[in-house]
The first five atom37 places (N, CA, C, CB, O) and aatype in JSON, in Angstrom:
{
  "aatype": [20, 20, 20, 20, 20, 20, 20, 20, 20, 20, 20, 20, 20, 20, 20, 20, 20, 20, 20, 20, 20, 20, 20, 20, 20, 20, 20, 20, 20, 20, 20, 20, 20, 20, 20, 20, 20, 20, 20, 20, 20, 20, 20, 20, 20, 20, 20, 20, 20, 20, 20, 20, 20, 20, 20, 20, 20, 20, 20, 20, 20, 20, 20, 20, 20, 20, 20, 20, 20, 20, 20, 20, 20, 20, 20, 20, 20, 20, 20, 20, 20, 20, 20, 20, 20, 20, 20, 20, 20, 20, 20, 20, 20, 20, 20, 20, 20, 20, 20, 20, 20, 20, 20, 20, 20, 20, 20, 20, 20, 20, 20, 20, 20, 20, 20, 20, 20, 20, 20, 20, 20, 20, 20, 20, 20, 20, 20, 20, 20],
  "atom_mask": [
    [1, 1, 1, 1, 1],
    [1, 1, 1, 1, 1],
    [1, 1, 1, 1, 1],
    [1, 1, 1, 1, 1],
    [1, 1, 1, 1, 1],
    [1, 1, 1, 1, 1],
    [1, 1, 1, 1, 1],
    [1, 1, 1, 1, 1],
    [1, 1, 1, 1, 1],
    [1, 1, 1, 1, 1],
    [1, 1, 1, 1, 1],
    [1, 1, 1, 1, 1],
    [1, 1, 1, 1, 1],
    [1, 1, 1, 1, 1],
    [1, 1, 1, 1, 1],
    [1, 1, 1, 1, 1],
    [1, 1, 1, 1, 1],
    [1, 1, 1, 1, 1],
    [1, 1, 1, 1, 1],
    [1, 1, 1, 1, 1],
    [1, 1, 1, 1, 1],
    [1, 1, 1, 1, 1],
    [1, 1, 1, 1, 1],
    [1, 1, 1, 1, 1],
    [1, 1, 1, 1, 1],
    [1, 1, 1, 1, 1],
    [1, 1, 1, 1, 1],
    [1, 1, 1, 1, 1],
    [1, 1, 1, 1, 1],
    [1, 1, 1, 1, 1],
    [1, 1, 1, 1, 1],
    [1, 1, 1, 1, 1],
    [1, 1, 1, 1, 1],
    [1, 1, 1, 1, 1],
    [1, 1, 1, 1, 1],
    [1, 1, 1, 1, 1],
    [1, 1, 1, 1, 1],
    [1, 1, 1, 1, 1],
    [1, 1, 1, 1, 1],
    [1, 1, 1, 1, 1],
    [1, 1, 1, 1, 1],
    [1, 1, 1, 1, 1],
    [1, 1, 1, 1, 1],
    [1, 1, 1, 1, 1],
    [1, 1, 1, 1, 1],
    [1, 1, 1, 1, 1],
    [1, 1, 1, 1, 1],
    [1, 1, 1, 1, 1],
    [1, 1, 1, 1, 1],
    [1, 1, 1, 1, 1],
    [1, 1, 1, 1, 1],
    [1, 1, 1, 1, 1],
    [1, 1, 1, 1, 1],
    [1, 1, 1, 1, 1],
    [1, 1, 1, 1, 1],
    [1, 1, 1, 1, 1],
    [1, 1, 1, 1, 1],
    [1, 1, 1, 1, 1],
    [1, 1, 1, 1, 1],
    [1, 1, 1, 1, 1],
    [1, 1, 1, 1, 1],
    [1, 1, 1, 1, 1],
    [1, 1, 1, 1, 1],
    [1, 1, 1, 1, 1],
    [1, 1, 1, 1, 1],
    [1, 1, 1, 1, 1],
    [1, 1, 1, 1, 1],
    [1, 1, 1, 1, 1],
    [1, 1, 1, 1, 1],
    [1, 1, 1, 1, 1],
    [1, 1, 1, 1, 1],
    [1, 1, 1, 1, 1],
    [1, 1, 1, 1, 1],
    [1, 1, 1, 1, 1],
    [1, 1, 1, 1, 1],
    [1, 1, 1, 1, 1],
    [1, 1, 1, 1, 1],
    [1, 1, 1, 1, 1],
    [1, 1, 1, 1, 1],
    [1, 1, 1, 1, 1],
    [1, 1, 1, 1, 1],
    [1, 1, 1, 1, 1],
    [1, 1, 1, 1, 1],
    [1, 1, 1, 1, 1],
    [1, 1, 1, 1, 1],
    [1, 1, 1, 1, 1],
    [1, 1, 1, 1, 1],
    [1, 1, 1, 1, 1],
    [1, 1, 1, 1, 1],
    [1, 1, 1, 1, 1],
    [1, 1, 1, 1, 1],
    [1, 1, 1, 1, 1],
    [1, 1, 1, 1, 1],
    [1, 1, 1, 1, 1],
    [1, 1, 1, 1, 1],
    [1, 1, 1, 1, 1],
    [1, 1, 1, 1, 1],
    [1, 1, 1, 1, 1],
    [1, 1, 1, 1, 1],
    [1, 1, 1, 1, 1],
    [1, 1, 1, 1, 1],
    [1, 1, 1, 1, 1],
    [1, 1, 1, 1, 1],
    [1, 1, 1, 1, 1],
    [1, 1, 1, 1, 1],
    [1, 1, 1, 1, 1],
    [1, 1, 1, 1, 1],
    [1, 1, 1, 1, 1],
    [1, 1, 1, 1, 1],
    [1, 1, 1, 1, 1],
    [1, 1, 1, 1, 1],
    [1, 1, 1, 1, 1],
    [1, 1, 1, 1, 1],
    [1, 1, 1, 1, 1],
    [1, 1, 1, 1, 1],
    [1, 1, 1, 1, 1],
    [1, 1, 1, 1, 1],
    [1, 1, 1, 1, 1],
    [1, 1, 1, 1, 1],
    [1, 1, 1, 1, 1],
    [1, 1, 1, 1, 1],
    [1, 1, 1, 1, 1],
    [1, 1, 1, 1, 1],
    [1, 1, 1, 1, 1],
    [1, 1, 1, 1, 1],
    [1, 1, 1, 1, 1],
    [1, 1, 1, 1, 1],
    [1, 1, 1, 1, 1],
    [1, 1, 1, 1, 1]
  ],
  "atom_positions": [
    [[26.64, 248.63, 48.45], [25.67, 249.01, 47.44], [26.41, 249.73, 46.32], [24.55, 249.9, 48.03], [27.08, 250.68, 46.7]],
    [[26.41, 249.48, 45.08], [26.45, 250.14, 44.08], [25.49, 251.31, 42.91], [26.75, 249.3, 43.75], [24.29, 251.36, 42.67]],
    [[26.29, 251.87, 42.56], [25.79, 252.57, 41.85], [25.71, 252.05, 40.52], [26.31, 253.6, 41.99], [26.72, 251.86, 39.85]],
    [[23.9, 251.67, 39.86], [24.53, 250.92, 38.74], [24.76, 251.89, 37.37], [23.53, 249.63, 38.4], [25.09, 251.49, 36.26]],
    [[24.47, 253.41, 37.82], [24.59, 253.79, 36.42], [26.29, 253.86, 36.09], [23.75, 255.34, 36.17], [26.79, 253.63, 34.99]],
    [[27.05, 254.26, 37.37], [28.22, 254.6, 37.51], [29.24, 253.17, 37.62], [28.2, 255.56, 38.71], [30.44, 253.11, 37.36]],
    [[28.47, 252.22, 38.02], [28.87, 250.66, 38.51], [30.31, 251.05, 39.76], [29.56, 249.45, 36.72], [31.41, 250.51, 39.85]],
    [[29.75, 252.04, 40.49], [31.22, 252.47, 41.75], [30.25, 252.33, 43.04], [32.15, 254.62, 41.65], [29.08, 251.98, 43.15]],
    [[31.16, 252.71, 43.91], [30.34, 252.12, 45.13], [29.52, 254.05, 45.44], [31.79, 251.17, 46.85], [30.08, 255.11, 45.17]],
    [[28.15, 253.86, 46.06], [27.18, 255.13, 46.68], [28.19, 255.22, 47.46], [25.54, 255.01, 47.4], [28.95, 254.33, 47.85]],
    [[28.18, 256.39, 47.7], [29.18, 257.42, 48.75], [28.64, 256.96, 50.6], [28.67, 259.65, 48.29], [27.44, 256.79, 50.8]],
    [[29.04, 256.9, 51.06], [27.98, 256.52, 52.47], [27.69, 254.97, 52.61], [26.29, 257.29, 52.31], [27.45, 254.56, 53.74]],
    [[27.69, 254.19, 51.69], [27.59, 253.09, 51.68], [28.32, 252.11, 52.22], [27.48, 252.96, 50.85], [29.48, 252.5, 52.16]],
    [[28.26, 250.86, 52.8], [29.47, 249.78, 52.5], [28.86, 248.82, 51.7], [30.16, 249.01, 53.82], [27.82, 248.21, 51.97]],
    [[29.65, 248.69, 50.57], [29.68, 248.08, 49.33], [29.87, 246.43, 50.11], [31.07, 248.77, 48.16], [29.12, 245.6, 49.59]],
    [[30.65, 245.94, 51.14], [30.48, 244.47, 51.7], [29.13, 244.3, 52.15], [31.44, 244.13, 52.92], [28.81, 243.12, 52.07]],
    [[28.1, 245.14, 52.66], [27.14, 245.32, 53.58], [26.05, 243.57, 52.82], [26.32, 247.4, 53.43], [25.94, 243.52, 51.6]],
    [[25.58, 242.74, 53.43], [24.68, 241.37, 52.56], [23.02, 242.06, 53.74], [25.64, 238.77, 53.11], [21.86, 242.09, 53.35]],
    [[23.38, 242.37, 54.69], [21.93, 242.72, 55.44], [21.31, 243.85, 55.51], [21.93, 242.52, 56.65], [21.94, 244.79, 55.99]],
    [[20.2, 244.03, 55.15], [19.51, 245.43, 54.22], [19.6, 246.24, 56.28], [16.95, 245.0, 52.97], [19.72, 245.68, 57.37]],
    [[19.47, 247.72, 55.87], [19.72, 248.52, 57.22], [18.28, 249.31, 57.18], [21.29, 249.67, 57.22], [17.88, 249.87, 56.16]],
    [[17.64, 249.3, 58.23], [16.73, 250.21, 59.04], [17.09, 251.88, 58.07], [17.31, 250.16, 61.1], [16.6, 252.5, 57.13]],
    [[18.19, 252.0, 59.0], [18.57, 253.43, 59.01], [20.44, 253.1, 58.8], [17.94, 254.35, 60.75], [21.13, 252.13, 59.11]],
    [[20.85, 254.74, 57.98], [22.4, 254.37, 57.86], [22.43, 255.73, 57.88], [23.18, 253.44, 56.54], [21.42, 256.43, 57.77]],
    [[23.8, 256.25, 58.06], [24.45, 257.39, 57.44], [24.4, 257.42, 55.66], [26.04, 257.33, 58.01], [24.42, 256.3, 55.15]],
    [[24.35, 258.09, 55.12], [24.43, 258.87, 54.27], [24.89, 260.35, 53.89], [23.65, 258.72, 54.14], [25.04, 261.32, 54.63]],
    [[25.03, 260.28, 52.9], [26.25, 262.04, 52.36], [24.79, 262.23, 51.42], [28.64, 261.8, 50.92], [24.31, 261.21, 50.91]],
    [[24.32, 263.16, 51.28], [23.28, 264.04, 50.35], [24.05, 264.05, 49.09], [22.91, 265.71, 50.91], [24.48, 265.2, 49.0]],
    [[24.48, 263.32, 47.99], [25.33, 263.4, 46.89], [24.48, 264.14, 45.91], [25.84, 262.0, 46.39], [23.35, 264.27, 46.37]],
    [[24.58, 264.5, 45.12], [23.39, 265.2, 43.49], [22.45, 263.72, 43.67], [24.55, 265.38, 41.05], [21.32, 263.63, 44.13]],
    [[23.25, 262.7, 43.19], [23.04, 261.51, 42.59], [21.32, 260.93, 43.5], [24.69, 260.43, 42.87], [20.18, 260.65, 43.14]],
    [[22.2, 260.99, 45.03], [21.08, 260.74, 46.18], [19.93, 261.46, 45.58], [21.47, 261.36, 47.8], [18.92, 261.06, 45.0]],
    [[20.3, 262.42, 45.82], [19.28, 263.78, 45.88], [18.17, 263.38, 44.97], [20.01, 265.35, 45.29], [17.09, 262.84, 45.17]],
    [[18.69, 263.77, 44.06], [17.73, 263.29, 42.79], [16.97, 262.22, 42.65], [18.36, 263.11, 41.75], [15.95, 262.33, 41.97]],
    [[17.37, 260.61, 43.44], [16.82, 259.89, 43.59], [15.42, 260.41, 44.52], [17.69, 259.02, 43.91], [14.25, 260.63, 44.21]],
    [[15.99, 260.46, 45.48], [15.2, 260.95, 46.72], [13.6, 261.77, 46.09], [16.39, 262.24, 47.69], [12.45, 261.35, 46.27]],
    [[14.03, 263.04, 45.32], [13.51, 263.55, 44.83], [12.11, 262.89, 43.84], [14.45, 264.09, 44.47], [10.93, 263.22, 43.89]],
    [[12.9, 261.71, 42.83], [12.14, 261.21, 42.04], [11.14, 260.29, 43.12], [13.0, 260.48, 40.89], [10.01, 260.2, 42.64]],
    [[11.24, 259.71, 44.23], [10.69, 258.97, 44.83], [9.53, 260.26, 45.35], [11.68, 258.08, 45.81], [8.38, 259.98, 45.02]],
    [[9.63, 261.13, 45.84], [8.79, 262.04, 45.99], [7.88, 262.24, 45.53], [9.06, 262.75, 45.94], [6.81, 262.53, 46.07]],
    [[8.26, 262.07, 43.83], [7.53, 263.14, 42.97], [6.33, 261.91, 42.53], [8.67, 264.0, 41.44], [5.4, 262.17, 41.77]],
    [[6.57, 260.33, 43.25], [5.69, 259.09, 42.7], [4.19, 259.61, 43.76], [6.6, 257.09, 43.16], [2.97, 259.75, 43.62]],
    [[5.33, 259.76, 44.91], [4.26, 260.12, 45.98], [3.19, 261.42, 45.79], [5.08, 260.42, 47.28], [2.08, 261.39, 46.32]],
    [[3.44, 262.06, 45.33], [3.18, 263.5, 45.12], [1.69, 263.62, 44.14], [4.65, 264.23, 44.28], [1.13, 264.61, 43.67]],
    [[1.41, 262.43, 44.09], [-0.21, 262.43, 43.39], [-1.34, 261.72, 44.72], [-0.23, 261.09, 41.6], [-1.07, 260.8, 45.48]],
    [[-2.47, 262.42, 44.65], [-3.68, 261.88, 45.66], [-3.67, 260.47, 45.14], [-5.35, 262.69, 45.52], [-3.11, 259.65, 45.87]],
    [[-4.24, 260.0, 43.93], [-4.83, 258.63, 43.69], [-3.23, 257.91, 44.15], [-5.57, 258.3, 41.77], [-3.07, 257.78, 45.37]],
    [[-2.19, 257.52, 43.35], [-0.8, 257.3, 43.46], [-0.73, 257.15, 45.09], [0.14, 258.56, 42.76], [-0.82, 256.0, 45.49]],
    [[-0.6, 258.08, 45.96], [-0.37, 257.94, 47.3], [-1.59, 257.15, 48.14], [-0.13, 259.37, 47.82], [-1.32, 256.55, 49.18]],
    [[-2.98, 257.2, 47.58], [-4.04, 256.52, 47.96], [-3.37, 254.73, 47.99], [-5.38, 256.94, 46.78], [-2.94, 254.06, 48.93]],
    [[-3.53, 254.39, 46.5], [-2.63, 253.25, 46.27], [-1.7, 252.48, 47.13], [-1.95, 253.6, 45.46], [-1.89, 251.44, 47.76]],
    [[-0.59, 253.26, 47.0], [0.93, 253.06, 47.99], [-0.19, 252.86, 49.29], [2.44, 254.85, 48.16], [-0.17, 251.66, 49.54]],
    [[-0.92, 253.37, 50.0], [-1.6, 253.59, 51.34], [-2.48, 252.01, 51.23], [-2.72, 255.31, 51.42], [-2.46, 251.3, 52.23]],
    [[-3.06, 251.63, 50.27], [-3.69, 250.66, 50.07], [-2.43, 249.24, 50.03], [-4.57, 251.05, 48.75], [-2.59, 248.15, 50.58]],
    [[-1.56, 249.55, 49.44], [-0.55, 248.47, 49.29], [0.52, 248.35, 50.39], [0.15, 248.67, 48.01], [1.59, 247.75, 50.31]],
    [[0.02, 249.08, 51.5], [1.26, 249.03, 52.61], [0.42, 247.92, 53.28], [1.73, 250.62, 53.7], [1.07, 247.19, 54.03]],
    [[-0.85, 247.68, 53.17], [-1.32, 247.04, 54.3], [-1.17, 245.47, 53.83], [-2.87, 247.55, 54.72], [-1.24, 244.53, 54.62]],
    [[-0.86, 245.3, 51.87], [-0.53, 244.05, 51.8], [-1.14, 243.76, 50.3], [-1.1, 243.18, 53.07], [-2.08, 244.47, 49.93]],
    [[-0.69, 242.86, 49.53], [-0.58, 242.89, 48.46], [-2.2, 242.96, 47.29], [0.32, 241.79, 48.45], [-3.04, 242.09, 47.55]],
    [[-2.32, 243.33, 46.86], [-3.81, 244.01, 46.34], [-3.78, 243.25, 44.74], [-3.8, 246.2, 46.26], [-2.77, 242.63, 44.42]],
    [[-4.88, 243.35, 43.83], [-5.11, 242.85, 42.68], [-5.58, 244.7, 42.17], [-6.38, 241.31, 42.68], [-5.98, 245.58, 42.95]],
    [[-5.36, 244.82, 40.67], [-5.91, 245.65, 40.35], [-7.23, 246.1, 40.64], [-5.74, 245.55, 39.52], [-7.42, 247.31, 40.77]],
    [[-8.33, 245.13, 40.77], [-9.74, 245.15, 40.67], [-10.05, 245.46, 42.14], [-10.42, 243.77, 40.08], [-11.04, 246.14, 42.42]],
    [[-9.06, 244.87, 43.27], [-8.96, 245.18, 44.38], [-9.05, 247.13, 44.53], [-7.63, 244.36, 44.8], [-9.9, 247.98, 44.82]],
    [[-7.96, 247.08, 44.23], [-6.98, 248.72, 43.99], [-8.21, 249.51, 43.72], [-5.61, 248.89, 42.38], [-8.67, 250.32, 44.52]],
    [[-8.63, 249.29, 42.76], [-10.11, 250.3, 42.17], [-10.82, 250.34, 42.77], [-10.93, 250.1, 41.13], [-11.42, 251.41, 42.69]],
    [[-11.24, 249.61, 43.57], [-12.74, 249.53, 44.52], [-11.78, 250.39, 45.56], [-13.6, 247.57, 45.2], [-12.06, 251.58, 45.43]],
    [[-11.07, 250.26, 46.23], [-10.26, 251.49, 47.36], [-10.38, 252.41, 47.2], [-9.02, 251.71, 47.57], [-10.77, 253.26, 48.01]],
    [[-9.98, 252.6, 45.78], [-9.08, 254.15, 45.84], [-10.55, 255.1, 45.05], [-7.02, 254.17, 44.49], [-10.6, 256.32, 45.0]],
    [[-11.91, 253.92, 44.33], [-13.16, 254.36, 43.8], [-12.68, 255.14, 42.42], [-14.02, 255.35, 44.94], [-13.12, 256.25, 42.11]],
    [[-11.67, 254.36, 41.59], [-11.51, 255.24, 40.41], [-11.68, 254.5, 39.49], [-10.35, 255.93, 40.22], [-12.16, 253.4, 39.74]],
    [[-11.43, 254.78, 38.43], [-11.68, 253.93, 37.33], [-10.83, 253.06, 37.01], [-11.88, 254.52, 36.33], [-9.75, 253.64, 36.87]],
    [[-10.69, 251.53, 36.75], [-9.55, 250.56, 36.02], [-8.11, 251.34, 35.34], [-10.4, 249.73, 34.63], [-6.91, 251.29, 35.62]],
    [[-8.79, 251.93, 34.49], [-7.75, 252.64, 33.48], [-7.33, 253.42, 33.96], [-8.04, 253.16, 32.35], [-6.29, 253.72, 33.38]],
    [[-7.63, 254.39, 35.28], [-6.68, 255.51, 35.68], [-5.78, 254.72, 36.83], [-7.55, 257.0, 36.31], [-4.6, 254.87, 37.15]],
    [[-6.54, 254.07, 37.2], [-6.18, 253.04, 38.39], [-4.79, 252.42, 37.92], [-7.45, 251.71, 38.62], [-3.68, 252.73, 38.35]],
    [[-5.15, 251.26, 36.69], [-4.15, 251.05, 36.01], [-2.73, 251.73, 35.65], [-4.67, 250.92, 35.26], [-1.6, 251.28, 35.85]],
    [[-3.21, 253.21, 34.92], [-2.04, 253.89, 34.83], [-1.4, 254.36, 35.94], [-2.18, 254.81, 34.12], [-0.23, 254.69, 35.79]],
    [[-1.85, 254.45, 36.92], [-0.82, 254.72, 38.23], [-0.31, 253.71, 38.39], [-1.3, 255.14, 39.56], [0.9, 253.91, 38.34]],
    [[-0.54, 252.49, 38.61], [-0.03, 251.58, 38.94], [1.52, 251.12, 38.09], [-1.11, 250.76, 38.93], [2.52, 250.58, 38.57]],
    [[1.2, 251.63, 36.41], [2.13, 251.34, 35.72], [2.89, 252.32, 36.13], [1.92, 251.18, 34.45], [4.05, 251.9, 36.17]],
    [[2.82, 253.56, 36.5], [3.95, 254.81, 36.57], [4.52, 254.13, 37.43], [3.64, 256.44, 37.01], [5.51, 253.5, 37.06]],
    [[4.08, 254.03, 38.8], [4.28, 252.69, 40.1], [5.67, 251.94, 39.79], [2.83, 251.26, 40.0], [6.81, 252.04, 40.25]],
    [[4.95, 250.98, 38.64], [5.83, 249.82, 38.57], [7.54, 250.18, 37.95], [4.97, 248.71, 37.51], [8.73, 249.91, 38.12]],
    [[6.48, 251.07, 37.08], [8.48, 251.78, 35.95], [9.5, 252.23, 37.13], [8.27, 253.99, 34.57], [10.71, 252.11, 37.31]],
    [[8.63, 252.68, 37.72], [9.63, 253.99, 38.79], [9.91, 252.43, 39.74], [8.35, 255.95, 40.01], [9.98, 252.94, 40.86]],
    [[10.06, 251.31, 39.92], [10.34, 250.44, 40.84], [9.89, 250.91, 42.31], [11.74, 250.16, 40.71], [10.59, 250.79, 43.32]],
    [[8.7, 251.44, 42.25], [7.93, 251.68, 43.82], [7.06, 250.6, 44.21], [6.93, 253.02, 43.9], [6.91, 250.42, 45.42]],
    [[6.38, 249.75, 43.26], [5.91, 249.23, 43.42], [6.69, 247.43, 42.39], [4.74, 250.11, 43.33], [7.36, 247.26, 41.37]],
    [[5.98, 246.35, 43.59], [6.2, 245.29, 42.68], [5.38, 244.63, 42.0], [6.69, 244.51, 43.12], [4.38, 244.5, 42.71]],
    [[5.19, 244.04, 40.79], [3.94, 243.18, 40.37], [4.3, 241.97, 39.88], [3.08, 243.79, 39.34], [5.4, 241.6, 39.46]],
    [[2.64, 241.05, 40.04], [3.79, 239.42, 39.54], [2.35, 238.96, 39.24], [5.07, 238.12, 41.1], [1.3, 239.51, 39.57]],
    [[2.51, 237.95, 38.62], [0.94, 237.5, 37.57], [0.6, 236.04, 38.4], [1.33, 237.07, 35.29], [1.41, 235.12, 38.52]],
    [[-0.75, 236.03, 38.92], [-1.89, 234.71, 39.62], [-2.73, 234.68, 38.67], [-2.82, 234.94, 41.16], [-3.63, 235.52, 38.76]],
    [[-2.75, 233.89, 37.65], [-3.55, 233.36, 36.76], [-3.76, 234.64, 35.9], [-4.82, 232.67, 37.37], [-2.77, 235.34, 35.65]],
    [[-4.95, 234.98, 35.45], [-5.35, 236.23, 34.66], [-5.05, 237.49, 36.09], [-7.36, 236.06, 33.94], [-5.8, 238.47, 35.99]],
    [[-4.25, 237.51, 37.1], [-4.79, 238.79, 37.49], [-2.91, 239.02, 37.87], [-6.33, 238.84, 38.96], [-1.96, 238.25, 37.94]],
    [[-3.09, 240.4, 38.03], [-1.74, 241.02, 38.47], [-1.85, 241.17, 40.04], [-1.45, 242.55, 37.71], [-2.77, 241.82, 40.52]],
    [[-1.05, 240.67, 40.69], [-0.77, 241.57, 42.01], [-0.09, 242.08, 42.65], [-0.92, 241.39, 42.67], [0.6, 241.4, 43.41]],
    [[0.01, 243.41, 42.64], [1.09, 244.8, 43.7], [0.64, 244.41, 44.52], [1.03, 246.59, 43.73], [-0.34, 243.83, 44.98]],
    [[1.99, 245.03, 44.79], [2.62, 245.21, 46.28], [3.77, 245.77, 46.72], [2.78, 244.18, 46.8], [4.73, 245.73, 45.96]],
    [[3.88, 246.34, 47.93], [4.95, 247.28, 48.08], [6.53, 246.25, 48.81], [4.2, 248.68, 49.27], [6.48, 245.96, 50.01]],
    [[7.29, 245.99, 48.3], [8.65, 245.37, 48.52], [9.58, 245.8, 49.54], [9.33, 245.45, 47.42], [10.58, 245.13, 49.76]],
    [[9.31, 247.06, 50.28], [10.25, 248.1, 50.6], [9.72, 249.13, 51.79], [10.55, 248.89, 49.25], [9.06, 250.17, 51.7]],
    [[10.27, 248.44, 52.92], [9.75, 248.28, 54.28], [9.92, 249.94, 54.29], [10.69, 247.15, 55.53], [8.9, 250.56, 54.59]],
    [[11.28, 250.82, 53.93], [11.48, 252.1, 54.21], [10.28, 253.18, 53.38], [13.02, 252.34, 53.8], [10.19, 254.37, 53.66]],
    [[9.59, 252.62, 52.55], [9.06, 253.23, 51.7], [7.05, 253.26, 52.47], [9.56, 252.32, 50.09], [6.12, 254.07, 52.47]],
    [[7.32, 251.79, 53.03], [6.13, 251.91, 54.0], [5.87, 252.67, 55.15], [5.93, 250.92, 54.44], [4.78, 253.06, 55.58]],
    [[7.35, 252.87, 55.76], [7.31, 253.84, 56.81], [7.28, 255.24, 56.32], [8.43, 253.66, 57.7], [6.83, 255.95, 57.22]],
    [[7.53, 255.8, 55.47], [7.78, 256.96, 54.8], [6.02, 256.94, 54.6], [9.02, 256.91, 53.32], [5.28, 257.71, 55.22]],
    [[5.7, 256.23, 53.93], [3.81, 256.94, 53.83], [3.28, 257.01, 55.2], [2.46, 255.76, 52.91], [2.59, 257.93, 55.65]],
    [[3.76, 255.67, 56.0], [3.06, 256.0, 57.04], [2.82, 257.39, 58.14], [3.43, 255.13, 57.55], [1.92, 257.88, 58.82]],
    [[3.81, 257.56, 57.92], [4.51, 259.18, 58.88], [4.31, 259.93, 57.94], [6.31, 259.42, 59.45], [4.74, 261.03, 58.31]],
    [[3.78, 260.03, 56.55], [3.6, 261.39, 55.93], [2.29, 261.17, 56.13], [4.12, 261.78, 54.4], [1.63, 262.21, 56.03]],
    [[1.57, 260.03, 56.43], [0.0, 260.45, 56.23], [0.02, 261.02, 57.77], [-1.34, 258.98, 55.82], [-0.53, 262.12, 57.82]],
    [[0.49, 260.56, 59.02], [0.46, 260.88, 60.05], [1.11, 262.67, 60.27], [1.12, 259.69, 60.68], [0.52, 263.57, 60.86]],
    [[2.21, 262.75, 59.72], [2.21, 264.09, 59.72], [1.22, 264.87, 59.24], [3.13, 264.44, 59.2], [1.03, 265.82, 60.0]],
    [[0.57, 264.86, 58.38], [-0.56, 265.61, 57.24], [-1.75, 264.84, 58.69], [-0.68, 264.7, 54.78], [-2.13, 265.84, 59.3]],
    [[-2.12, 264.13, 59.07], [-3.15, 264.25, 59.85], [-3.22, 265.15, 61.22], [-3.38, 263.04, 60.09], [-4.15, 265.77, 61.74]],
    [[-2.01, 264.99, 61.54], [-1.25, 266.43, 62.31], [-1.96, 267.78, 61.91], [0.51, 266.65, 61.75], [-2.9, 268.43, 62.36]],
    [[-1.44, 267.85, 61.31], [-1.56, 269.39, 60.01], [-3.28, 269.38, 60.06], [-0.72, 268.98, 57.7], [-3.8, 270.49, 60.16]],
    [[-4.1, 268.28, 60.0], [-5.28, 268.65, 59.89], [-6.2, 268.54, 60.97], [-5.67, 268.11, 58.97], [-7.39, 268.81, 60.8]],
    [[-5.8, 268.22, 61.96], [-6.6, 268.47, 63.33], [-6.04, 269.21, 64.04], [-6.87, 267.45, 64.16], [-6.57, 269.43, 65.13]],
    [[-5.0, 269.75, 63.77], [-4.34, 270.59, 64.81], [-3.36, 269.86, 65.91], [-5.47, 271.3, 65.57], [-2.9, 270.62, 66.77]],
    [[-3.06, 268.69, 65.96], [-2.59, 268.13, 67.16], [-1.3, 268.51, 67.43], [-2.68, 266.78, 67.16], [-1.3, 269.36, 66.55]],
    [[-0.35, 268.59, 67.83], [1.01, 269.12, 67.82], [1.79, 267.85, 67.1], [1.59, 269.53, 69.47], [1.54, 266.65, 67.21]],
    [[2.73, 268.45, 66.38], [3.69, 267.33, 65.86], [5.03, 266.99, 67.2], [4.49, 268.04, 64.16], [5.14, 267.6, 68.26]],
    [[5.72, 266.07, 66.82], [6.41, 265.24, 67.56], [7.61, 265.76, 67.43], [6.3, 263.92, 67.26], [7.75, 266.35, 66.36]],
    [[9.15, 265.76, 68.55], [9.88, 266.22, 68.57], [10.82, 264.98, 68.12], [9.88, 266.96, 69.61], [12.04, 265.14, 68.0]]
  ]
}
């Protein structure tokens, strides 16, 4: 894997690697970090994480998206675009309609276990070792 702002290889990486990995080692670099961080900060909105929660289960139409998440087109919409810039989400055009969807199996497990942790947190159940 490369780094394309730097075009050098991510620290932790193997740059030969052709088959995407579950799980790897990694070094916490700034560079990481910050990524990491920005991926957070997509998550870090109710409607936004509603969404992602709606698009893990499989690819949605805008008009879809709104009736889920019960918001309006246009706010609906603009998450979706923050979504798309930040490459969290993918979109691709079926006649007049757009349809997301989430590309990025690690990113599905990551909501899944944060909604499951936070449901933790709200019934009291004990979290997992």
């Amino acid at each position: 894997m490369r780094n394309r702002a730097l075009d050098s290889p991510i620290e932790g990486h193997d740059d030969g690697a052709r088959e995407p990995s579950l799980a790897h080692a990694v070094t916490p670099s700034p560079e990481l970090l910050e990524t990491a961080a920005g991926i957070l900060r997509m998550l870090a909105e109710p409607t936004r994480l509603h969404l992602l929660w709606q698009l893990a289960e499989g690819p949605r139409s805008v008009s879809e998206l709104t009736d889920a998440v019960g918001g309006s087109r246009t706010v609906t919409s603009q998450h979706l675009a923050k979504l798309r810039l930040s490459g969290t989400v993918a979109a691709r055009k079926d006649g007049r309609h757009v349809i997301y969807s989430l590309p990025d199996g690690h990113l599905i497990r990551l909501l899944r276990e944060t909604m499951n942790h936070a449901d933790h947190l709200l019934t009291g159940e004990p979290t997992h070792e």
